[in-house]
C-alpha positions as CSV (number, residue, x, y, z in Angstrom):
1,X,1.2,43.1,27.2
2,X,2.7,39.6,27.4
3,X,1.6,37.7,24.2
4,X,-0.3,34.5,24.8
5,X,0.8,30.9,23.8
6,X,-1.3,28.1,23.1
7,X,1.1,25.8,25.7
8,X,3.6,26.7,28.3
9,X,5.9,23.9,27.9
10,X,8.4,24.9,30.3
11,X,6.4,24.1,33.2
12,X,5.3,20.9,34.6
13,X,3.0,19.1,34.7
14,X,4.9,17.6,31.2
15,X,3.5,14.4,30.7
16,X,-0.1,15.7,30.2
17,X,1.2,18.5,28.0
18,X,3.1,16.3,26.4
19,X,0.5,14.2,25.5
20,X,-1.8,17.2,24.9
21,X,0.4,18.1,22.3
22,X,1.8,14.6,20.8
23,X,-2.0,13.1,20.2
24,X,-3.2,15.3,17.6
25,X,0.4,15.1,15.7
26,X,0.7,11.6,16.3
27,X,-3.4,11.9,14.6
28,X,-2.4,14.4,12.1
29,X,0.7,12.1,10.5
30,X,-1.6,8.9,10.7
31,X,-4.3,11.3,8.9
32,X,-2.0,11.8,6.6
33,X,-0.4,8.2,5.8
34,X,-4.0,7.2,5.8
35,X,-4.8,9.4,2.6
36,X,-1.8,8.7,1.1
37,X,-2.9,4.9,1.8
38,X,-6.2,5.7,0.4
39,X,-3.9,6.5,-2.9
40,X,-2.3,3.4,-3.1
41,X,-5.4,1.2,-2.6
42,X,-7.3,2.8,-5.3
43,X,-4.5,3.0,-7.9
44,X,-3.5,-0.7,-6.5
45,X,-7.4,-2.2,-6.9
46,X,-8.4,0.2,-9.7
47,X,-5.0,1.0,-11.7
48,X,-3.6,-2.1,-11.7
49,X,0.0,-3.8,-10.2
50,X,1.6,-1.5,-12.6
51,X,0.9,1.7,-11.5
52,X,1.1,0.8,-7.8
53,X,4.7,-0.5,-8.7
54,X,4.9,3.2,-10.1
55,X,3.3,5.3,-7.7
56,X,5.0,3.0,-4.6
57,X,8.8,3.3,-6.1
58,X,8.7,7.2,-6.1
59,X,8.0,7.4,-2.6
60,X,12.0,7.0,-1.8
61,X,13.0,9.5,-4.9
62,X,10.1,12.2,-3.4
63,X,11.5,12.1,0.1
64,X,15.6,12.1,-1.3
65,X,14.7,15.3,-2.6
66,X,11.8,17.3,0.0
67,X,13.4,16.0,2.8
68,X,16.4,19.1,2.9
69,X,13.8,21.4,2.9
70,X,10.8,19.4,5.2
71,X,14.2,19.6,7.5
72,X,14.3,23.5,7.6
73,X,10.7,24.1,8.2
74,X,11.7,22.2,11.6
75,X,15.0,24.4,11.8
76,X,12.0,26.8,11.4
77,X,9.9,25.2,14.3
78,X,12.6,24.6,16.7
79,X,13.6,28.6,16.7
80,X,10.4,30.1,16.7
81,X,10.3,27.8,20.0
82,X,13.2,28.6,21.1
83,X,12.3,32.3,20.9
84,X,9.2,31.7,22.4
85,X,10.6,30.4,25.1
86,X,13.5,33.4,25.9
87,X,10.3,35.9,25.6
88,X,12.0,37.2,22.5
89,X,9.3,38.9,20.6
90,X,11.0,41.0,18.1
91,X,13.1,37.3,17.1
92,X,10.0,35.6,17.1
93,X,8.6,38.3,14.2
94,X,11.9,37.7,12.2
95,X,11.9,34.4,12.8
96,X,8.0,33.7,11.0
97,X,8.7,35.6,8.5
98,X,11.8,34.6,7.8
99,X,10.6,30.9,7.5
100,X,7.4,31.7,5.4
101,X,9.4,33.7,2.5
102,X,12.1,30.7,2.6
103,X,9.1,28.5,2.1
104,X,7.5,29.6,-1.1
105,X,11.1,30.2,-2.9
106,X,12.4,26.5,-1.6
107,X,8.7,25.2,-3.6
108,X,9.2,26.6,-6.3
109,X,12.5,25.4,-6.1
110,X,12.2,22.0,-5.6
111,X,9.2,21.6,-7.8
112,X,10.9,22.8,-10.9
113,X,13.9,20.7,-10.0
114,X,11.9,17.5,-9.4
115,X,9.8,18.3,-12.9
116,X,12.5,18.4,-15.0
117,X,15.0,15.9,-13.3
118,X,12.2,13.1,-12.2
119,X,12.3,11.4,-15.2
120,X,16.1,10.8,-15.7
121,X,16.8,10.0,-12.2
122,X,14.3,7.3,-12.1
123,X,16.4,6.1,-14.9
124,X,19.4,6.0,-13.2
125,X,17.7,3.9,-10.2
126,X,17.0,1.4,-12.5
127,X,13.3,1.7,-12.7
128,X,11.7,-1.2,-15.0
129,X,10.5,0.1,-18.6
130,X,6.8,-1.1,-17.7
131,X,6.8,1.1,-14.7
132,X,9.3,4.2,-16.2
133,X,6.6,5.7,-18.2
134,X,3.8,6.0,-15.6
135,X,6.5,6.6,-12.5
136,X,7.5,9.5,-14.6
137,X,4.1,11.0,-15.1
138,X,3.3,10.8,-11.2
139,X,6.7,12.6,-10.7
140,X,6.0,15.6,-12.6
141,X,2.7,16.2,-11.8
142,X,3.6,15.5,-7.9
143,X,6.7,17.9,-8.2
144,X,4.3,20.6,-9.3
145,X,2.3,20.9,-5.7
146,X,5.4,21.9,-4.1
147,X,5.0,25.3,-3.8
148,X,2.3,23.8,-1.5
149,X,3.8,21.3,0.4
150,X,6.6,23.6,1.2
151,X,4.1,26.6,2.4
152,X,2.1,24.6,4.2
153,X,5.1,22.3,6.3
154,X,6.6,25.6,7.1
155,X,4.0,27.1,8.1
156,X,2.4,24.1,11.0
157,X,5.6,24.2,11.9
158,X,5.6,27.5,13.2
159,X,2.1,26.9,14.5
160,X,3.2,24.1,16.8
161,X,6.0,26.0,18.0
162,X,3.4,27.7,19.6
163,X,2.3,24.5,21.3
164,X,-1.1,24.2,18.8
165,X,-1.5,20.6,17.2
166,X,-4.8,20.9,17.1
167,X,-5.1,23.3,13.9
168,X,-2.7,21.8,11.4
169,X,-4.8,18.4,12.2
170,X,-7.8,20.1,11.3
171,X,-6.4,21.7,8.1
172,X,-5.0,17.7,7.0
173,X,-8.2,16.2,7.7
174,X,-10.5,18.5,5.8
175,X,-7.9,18.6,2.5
176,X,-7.1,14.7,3.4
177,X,-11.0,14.3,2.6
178,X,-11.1,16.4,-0.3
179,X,-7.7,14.5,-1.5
180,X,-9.5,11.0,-1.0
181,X,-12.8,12.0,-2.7
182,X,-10.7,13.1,-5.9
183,X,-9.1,9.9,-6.1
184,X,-12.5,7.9,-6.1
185,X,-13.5,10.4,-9.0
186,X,-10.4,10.5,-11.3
187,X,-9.2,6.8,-10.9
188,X,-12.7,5.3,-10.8
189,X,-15.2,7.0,-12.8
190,X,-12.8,9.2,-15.4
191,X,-10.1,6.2,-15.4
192,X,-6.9,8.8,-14.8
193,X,-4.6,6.7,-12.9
194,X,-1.8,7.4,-11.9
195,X,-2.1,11.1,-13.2
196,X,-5.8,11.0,-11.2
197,X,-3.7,10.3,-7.5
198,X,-0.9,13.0,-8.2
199,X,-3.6,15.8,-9.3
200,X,-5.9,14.8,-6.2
201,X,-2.6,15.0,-4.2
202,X,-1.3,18.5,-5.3
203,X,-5.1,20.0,-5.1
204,X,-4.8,18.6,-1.6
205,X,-1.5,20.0,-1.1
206,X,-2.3,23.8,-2.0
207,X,-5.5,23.5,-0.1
208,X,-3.6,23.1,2.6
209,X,-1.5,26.1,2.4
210,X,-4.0,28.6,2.1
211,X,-5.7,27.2,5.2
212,X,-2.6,27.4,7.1
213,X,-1.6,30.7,5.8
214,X,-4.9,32.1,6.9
215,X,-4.9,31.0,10.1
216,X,-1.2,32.5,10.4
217,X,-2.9,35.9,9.1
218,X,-5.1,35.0,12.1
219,X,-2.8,34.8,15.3
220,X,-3.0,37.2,18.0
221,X,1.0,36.5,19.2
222,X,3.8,37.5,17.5
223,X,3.6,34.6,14.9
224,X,0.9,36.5,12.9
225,X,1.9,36.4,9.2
226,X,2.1,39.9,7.7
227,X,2.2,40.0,3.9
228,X,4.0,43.3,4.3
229,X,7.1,42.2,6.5
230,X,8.1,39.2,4.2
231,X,11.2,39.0,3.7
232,X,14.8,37.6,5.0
233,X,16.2,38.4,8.0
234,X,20.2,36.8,7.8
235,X,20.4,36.3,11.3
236,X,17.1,34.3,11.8
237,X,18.6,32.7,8.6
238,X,21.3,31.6,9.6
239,X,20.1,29.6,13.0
240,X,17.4,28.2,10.7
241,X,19.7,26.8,8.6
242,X,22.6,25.6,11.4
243,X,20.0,23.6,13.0
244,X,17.2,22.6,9.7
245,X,20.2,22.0,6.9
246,X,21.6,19.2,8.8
247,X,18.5,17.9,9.7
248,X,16.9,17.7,6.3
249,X,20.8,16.4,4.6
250,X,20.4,13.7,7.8
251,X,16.8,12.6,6.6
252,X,18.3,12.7,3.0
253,X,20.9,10.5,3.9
254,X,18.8,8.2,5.0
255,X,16.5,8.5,1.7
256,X,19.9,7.9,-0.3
257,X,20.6,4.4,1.7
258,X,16.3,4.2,0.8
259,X,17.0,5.1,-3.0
260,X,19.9,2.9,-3.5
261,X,17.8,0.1,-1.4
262,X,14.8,0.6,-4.2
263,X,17.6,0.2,-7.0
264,X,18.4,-3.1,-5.5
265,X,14.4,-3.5,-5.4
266,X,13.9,-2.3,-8.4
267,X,16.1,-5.4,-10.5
268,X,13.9,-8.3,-8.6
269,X,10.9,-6.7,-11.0
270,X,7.7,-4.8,-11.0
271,X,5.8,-7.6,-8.7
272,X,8.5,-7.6,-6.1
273,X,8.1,-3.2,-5.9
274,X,4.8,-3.7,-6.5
275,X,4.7,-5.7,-3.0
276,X,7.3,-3.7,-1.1
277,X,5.4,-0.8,-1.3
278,X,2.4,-2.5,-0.1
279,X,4.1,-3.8,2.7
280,X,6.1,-0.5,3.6
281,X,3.2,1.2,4.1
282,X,2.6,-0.4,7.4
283,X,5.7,0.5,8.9
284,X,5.0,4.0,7.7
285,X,2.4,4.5,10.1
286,X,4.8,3.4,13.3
287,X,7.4,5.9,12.1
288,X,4.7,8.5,12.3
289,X,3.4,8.0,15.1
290,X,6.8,7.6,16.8
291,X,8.2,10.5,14.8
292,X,5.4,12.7,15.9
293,X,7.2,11.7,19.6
294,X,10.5,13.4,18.3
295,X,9.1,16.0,17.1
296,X,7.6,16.6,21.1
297,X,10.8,16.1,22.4
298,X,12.4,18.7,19.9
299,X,9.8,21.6,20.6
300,X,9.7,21.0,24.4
301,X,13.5,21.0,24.6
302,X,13.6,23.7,22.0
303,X,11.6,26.0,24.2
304,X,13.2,25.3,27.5
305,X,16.1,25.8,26.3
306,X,15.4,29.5,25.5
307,X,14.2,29.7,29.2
308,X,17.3,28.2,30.1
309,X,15.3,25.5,32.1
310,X,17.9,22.8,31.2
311,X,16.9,20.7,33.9
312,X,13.5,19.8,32.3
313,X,14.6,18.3,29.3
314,X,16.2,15.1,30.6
315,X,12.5,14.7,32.4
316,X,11.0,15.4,28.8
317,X,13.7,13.1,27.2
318,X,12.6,10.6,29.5
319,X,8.9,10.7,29.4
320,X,9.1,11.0,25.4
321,X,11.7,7.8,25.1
322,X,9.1,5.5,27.3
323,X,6.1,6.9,25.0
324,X,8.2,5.8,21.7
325,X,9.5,2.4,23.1
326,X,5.7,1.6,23.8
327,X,4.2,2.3,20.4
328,X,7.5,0.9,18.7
329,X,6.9,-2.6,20.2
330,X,3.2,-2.5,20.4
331,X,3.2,-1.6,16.9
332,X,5.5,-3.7,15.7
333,X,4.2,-6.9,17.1
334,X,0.9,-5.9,15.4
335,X,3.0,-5.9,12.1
336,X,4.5,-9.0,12.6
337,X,1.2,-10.9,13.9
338,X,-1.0,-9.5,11.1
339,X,1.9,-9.2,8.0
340,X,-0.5,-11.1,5.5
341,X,-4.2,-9.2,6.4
342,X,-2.2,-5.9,6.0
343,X,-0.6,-6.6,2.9
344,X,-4.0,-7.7,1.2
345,X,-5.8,-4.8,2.1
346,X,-3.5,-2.9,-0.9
347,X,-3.4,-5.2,-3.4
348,X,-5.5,-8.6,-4.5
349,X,-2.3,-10.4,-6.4
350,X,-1.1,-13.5,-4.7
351,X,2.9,-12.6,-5.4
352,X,2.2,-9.2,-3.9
353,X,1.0,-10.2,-1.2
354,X,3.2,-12.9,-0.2
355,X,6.7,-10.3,-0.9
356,X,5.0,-7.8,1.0
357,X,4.0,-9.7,3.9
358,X,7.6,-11.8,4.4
359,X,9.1,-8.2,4.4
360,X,6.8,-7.1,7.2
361,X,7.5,-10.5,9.3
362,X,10.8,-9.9,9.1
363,X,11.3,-6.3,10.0
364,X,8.6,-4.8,12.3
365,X,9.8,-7.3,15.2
366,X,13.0,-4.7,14.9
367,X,11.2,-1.5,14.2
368,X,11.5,0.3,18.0
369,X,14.9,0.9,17.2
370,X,14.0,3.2,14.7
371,X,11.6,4.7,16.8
372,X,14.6,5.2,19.7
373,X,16.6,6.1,17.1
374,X,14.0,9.2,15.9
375,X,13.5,10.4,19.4
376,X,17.1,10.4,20.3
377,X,18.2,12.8,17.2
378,X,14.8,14.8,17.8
379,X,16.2,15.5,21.8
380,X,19.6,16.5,20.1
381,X,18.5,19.0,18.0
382,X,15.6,20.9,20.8
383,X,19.1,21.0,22.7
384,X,21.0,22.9,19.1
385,X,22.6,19.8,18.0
386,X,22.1,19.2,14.2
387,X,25.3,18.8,12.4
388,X,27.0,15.7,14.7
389,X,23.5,13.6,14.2
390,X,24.0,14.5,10.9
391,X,26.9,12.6,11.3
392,X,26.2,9.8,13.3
393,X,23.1,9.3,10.6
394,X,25.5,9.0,8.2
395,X,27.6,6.7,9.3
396,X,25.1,4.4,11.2
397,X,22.6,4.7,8.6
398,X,23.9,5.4,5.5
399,X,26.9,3.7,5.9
400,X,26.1,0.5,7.3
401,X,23.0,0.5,4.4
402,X,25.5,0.6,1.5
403,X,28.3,-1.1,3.3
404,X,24.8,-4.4,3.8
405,X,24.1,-3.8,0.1
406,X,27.6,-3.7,-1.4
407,X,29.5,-6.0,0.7
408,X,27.2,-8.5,2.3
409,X,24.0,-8.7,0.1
410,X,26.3,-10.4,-3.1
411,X,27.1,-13.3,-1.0
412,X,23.2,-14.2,-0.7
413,X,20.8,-11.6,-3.0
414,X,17.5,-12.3,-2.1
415,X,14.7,-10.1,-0.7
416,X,15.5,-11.3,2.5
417,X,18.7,-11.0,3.0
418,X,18.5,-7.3,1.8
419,X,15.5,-6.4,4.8
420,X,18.3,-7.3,7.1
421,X,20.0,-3.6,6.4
422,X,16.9,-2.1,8.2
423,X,17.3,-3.4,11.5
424,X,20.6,-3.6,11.7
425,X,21.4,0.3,10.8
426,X,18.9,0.9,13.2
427,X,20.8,-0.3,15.8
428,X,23.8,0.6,15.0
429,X,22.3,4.4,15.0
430,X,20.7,4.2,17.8
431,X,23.3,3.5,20.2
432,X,25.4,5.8,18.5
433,X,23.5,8.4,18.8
434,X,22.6,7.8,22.4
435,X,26.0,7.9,23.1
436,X,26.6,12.1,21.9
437,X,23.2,12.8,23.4
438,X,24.8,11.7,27.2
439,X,28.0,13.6,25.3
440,X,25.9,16.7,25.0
441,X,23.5,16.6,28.3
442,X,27.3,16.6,30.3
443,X,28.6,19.7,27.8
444,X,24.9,21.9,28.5
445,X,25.3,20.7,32.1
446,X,28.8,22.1,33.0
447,X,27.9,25.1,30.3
448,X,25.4,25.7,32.6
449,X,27.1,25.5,35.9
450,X,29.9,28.1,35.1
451,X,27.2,30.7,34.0
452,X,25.6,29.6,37.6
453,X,29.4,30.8,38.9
């Protein structure tokens, strides 16, 4: 008997699936930027400018080093589609398991790695000596809900493979919740800090995984998780890692061009981080909800590609681009509009709020090319593209990011000169970008018509 799916996405009509399946992931990232908010705005009204300087200069260092592995729980994602779209059930088996054993053993990885290293690498970015100390003790105890993190991204990644959005929402908001009400306890009432948001965080964090892992335990398609039949399986490997390693290097790349950009942050003092971080957390939410978009275009493209329906992907592209463009500009002109309200919901200093708040005038007007920019590399790899946007990421991001902050930034360093490398490798990425995607849509196309022969 066929196994059953929670969405056939190689059928039309795709715009309602689409949107069937984008809404509660667009809903589950915002869920989960608004938690992490939730952290800031206590530690930033209850902690003082110091710790929110501390907890909002780690974000760059956390992502530099998850952000290899969030990128092979998609590799993860994008063949459990792709096998759910050839039929494959045997691959699909292989493929789950595969994915959850790599997850626990890249946790623990990361997490000892980030405990032991946190410390000396915020050193190295230059972090302030009133903001080292408590940056340092967020690290370690964030690094420690890996294990977590890792089991959990993994596994909602093979869930939506499946086409369900719905359940990995469900698990976010009820640990979001229990991650929010910790906060208001530890930083409030027993005055933790810093050290109150990162335990609230990780408790969230492993909450999340046994939720997930259960529900896994729970499927009735070949994506049940079977304790017994952990275990590696070098060909499902292997695909993982061709299409997640260059995914997750490509997000790092960008998190280097971030870390390096948080350096040059970092020597302007603890009220200009302390103010950035307020003010990035806006634009947060817009990558989210546009990055949910990629991550559509990736699983429908992913799955018709193992039906070898490659006529409905440019019709997926297309409805997915439109969908990005409207929330990048909508979005953005709500960032612009509002820059000063926004800011001053995180933080009650004056200087804060004014740094923040020129920083989000300055780049949301430009922030739908970041959105394009996501969707387009999200399309390229639901086609098996990783390694060349890998490429194209770092040379349009990366490069153009170091090349603003090296070159150009001396002849004028101020804040605002040094928001100008957002927009700009933005750009630059985008159209690059879209440029090997037409490249690649022509190679499929004539691919395709010789097998047709």
């Amino acid at each position: 008997m066929e196994k059953r799916y929670s969405l056939d996405m190689t059928s039309a009509p795709f715009l309602k699936k689409i949107f069937i399946f984008a809404i509660p992931l667009i809903l589950t990232g915002l869920l989960q930027l608004a938690y992490n908010t939730a952290d800031v705005v206590v530690v930033g009204r209850f902690a003082g400018s110091e710790a929110l300087a501390a907890v909002g200069s780690t974000g760059s260092l956390i992502n530099l080093l998850l952000n290899v592995f969030i990128g092979l729980s998609m590799g993860s994602g994008v063949m459990v589609a792709r096998h759910i779209g050839a039929k494959d059930e045997m691959r699909i088996r292989n493929c789950t398991h595969t994915a959850m054993l790599m997850s626990i053993i890249c946790g623990i990885f990361i997490g000892l790695f980030g405990f032991f290293m946190s410390g000396k690498i915020l050193v190295l970015m230059g972090s302030p000596k009133d903001v080292l100390p408590l940056a340092t003790l967020y690290l370690k105890i964030y690094f420690m809900g890996c294990p977590g993190s890792m089991v959990y991204n993994f596994g909602s990644a093979i869930v939506r493979a499946t086409g369900d959005t719905k359940k990995p929402l469900f698990v976010l908001a009820s640990t979001g919740l229990v991650n929010v009400a910790l906060n208001l306890i530890l930083v409030i009432v027993f005055h933790m800090g810093v050290s109150g948001v990162a335990i609230a965080t990780i408790t969230s964090q492993y909450l999340s995984a046994v939720m997930i892992v259960i529900h896994l335990t729970k499927l009735d398609n070949a994506c049940r998780l079977s304790f017994r039949k952990l275990r590696i399986h070098k060909t499902e490997l292997l695909k993982i890692l061709r299409i997640g390693l260059p995914a997750g290097i490509q997000n790092s790349l960008f998190s280097v061009s971030n870390v390096i950009i948080q350096s040059t942050v970092n020597s302007f003092g603890s009220v200009a981080m302390a103010g950035i971080a307020a003010g990035s957390n806006f634009d947060s939410y817009i990558y989210t909800a546009t990055n949910a978009i990629a991550q559509t275009t990736m699983t429908f493209s992913s799955q018709n590609m193992g039906a070898e329906k490659y006529d409905n992907m440019s019709k997926i592209f297309r409805y997915c681009l439109t969908i990005a463009t409207a929330i990048g500009v909508v979005m953005g002109l709500v960032g612009t509009v509002f820059s000063e309200p926004i800011v001053s919901f995180f933080s009650t200093d004056k200087n804060v709020i004014a740094i923040g708040a020129q920083r989000l005038a300055m780049v949301m007007p430009f922030y739908v090319f970041c959105s394009l920019m996501d969707v387009v590399a999200g399309q390229l790899r639901g086609m098996g593209e990783s390694l060349r946007p890998m490429i194209v990421s770092l040379l349009g991001a990366c490069g153009v990011r170091l090349f603003w902050i090296y070159a150009i930034l001396p002849l004028n360093k101020t804040l605002m000169f040094l928001y100008w490398a957002y927009p700009i490798s933005w750009f630059v990425t985008f159209v690059i970008q879209s440029t090997l995607y037409l490249f690649v849509k022509k190679k499929i196309l004539k691919q395709n018509q010789k097998a047709g022969v």
